[in-house]
C-alpha positions as CSV (number, residue, x, y, z in Angstrom):
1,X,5.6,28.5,-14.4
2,X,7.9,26.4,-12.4
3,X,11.2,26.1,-12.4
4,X,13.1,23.2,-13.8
5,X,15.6,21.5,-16.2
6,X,14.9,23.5,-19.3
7,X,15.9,20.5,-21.2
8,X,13.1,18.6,-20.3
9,X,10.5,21.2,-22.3
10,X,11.7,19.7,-25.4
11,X,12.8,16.2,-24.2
12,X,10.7,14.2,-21.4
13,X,12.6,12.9,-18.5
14,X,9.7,10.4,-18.2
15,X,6.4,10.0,-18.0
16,X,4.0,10.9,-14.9
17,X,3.2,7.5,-13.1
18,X,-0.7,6.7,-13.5
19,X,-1.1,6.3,-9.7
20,X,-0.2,10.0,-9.7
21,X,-2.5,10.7,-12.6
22,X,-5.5,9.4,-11.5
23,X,-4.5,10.9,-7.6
24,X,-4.6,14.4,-9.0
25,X,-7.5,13.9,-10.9
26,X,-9.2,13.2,-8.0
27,X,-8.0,16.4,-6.5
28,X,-10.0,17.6,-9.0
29,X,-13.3,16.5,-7.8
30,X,-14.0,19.7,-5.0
31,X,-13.0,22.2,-7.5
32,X,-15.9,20.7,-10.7
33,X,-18.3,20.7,-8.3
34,X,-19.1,24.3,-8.9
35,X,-18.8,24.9,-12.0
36,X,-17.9,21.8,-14.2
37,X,-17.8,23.1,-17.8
38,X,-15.8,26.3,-16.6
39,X,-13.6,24.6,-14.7
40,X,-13.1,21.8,-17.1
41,X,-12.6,24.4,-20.0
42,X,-9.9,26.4,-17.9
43,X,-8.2,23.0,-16.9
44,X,-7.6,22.4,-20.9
45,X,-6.5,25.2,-21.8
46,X,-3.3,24.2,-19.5
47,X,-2.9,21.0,-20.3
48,X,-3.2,21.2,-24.2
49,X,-0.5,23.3,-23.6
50,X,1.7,21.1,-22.1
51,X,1.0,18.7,-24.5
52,X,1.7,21.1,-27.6
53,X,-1.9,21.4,-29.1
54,X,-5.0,23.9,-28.7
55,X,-7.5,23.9,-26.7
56,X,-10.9,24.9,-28.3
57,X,-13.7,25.4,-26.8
58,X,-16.3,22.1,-26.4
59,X,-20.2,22.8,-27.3
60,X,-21.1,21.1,-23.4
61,X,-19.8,19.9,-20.2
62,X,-19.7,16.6,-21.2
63,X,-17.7,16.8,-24.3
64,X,-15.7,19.4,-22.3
65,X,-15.1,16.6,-19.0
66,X,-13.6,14.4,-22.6
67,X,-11.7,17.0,-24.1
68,X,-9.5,17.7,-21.0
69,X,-9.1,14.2,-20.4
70,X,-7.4,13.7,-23.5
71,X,-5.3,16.9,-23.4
72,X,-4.0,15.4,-19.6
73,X,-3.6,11.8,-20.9
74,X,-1.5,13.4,-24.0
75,X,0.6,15.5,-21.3
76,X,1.2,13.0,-19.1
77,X,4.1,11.6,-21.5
78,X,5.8,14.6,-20.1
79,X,6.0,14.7,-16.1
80,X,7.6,18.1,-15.4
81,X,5.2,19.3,-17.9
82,X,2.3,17.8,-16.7
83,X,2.7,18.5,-13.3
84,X,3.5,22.0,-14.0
85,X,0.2,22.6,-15.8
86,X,-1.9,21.0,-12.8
87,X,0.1,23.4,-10.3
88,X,-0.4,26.7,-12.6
89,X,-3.9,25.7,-13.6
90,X,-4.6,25.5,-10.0
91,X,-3.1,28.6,-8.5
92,X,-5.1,30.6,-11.3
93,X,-8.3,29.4,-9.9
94,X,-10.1,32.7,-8.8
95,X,-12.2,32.6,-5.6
96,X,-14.9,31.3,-4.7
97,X,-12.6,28.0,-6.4
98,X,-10.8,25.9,-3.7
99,X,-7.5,25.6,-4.4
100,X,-5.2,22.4,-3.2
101,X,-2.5,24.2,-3.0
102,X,1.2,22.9,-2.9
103,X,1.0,21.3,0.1
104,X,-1.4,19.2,-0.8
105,X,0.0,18.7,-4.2
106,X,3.2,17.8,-3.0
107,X,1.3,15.1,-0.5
108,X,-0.4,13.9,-3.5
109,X,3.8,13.8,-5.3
110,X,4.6,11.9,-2.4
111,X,2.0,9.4,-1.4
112,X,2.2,7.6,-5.1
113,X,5.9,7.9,-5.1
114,X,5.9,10.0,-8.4
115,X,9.6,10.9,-7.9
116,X,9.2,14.6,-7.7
117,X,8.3,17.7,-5.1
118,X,7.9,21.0,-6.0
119,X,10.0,23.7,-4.2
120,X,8.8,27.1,-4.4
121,X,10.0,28.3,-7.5
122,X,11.6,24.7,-8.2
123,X,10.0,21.3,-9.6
124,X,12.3,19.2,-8.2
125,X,13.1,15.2,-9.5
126,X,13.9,13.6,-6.1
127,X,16.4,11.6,-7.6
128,X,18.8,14.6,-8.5
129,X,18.9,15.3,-3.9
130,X,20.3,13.9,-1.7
131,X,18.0,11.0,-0.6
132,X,16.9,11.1,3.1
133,X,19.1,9.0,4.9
134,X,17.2,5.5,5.9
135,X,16.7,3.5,8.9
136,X,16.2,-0.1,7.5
137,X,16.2,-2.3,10.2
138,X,15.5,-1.0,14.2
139,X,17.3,-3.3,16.7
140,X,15.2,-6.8,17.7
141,X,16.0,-5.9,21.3
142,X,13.5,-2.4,21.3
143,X,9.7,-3.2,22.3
144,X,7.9,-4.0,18.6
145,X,5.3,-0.9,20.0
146,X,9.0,1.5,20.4
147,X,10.1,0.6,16.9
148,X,6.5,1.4,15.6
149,X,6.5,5.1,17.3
150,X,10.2,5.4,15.7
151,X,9.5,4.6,11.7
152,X,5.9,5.7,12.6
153,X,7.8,9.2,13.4
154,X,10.7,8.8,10.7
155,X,8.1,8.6,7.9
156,X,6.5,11.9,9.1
157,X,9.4,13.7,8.8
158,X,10.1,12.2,5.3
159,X,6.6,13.0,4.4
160,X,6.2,16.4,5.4
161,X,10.0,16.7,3.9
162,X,7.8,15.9,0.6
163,X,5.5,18.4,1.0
164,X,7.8,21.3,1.3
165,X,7.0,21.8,5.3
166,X,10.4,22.4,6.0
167,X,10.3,23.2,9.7
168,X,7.5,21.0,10.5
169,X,10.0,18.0,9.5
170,X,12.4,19.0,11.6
171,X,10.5,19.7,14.6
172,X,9.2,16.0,14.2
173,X,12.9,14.3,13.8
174,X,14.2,16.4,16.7
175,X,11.2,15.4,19.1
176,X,12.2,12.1,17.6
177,X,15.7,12.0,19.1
178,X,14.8,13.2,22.3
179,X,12.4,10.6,23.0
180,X,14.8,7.9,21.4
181,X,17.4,9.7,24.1
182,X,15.0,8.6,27.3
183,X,15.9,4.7,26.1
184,X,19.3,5.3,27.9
185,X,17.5,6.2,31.1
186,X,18.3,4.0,34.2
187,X,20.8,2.1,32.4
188,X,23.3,0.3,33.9
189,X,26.8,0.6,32.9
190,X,30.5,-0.4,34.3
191,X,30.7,3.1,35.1
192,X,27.7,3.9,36.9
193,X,24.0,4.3,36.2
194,X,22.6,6.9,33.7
195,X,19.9,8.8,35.7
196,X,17.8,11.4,34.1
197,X,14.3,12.3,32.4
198,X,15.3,14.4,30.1
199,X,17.4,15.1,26.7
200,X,20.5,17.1,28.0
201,X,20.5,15.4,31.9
202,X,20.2,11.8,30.0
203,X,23.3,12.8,27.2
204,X,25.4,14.8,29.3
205,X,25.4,11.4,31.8
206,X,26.3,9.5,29.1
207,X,28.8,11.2,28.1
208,X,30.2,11.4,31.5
209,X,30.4,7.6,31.5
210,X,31.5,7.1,27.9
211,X,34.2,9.5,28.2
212,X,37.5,8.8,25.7
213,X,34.8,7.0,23.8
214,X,33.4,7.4,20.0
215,X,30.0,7.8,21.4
216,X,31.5,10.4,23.6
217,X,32.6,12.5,20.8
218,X,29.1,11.8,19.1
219,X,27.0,12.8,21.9
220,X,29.0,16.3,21.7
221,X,28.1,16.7,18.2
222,X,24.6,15.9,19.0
223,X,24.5,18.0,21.7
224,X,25.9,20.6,19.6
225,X,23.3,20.6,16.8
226,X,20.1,20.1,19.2
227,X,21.8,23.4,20.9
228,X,21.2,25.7,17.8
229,X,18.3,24.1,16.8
230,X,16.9,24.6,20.4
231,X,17.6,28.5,20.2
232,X,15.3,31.1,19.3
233,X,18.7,32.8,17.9
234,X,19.4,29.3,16.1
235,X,16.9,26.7,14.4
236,X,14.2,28.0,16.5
237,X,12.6,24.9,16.4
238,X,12.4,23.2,19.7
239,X,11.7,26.6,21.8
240,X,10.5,29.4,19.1
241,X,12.3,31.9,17.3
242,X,12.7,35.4,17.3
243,X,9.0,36.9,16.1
244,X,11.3,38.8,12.7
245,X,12.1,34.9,11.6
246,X,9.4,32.7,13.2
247,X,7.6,33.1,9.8
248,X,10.6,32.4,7.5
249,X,10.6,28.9,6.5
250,X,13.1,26.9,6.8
251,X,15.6,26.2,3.5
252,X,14.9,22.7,1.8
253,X,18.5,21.9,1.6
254,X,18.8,22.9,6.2
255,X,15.9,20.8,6.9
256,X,17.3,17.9,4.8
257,X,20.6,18.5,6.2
258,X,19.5,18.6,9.6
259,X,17.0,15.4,9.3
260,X,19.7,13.4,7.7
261,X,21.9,14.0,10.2
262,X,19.4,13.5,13.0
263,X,18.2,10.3,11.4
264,X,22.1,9.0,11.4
265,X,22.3,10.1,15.3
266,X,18.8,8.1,16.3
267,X,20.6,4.5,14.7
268,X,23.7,5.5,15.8
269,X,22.2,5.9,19.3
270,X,20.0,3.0,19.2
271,X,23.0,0.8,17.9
272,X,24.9,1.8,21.0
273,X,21.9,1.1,23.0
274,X,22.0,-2.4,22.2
275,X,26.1,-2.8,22.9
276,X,25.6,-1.1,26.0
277,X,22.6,-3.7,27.1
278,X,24.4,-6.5,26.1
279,X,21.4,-7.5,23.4
């Protein structure tokens, strides 16, 4: 069972959106194909539940294949319910079954926009998180291929936020910023030129030039939190961690923190790209 408002057992907090109904479904297609009645009969079982009746057993696969239908499309008024019954039914599947697994489930959450994730123990309703922070609008001045890469990039993280693959979302925001950080390179300032190929060579220089500055300040705390999350002792995302923690995942509330934050730094960065060119 997952964990959630217990509330919601006895009072819905919505229904499941159909895009996500017939999405799961689908995910059920691998696991029928070998052994329809059984695995139509042992998908019932959960979802009668969830919708407060019985399952019985059905005299053939056919009638089986109907019966579940109507025990899903009955627990469907129920989200948290519903989607709780697909994620048990699933991870009681004995071998040889293939199992989607929450990853996959939580790409399946995501992709129709069904306003939930599961969090190992946790169903979680998006809406009751803090929201990942957006980039709406990339400055005109940026090549249109640049501001593909950058939402291109931003909606990995988001996704793979969605699917519970904590570290994997950070790693992708934080490769992210460096590579936003190389749009300052060669720049041309009142102060001098900002020379360097890389992260900490390109935002120490322009720190050197913006110095008494917001972005000075800014580039600090950027520096700061790409630091820790650099170290094997720290983050351990952008050179390893320490064997003992390399297999620890990373807290949904960190890697939320930490892309938020990185997201803020990228516009931040890019708006100051544009005062500095003059565009």
């Amino acid at each position: 069972m997952l964990k959630f408002n217990p509330d919601w057992r006895f009072d819905s907090p919505g229904e499941l959106a159909l895009q996500t109904y017939n999405s799961l479904s689908d995910l059920m297609k691998p696991i029928v194909g070998h052994d329809a009645k059984w695995v139509y009969e042992h998908f019932k079982e959960y979802f009668a539940a969830a919708s407060g009746s019985t399952a019985s057993p059905s005299s053939s696969t056919s009638w089986a294949e109907t019966d579940m239908y109507a025990h899903m499309s009955s627990a469907r008024a129920n989200a948290p319910l519903f989607i709780e019954a697909f994620y048990d039914a699933c991870a009681a599947l004995p071998d040889p079954f293939p199992n989607p697994g929450v990853a996959r489930i939580n790409r399946v959450l995501a992709q129709t926009d069904s306003g939930w994730t599961i969090q190992l123990p946790n169903l979680i309703r998006l809406g009751e998180q803090i929201e990942p922070v957006a980039v709406e609008q990339l400055p005109q001045h940026l090549d249109s291929n640049v501001q593909d890469l950058i939402q291109s990039s931003l909606a990995n993280s988001r996704r793979l936020l969605a699917e519970n693959s904590n570290r994997l979302a950070v790693q992708e925001i934080v490769w992210l910023l460096e590579t936003v950080s190389t749009v300052f390179d060669g720049l041309e300032t009142d102060a001098g030129v900002i020379e360097g190929r890389y992260f900490n060579s390109i935002i120490n220089g322009l720190r050197h030039l913006e110095k008494g500055r917001t972005l000075e300040q800014t580039l600090g705390w950027i520096r700061t939190l790409h630091g820790f999350l650099s170290s094997p002792t720290g983050g351990g995302i952008r050179h390893g961690a320490n064997l003992a923690d390399a297999t620890s995942e990373i807290e949904p509330n960190e890697a939320r923190l930490y892309c938020n934050l990185i997201t803020s730094y990228i516009a931040y960065l890019l708006a100051e790209h544009r005062r500095l060119t003059g565009n």
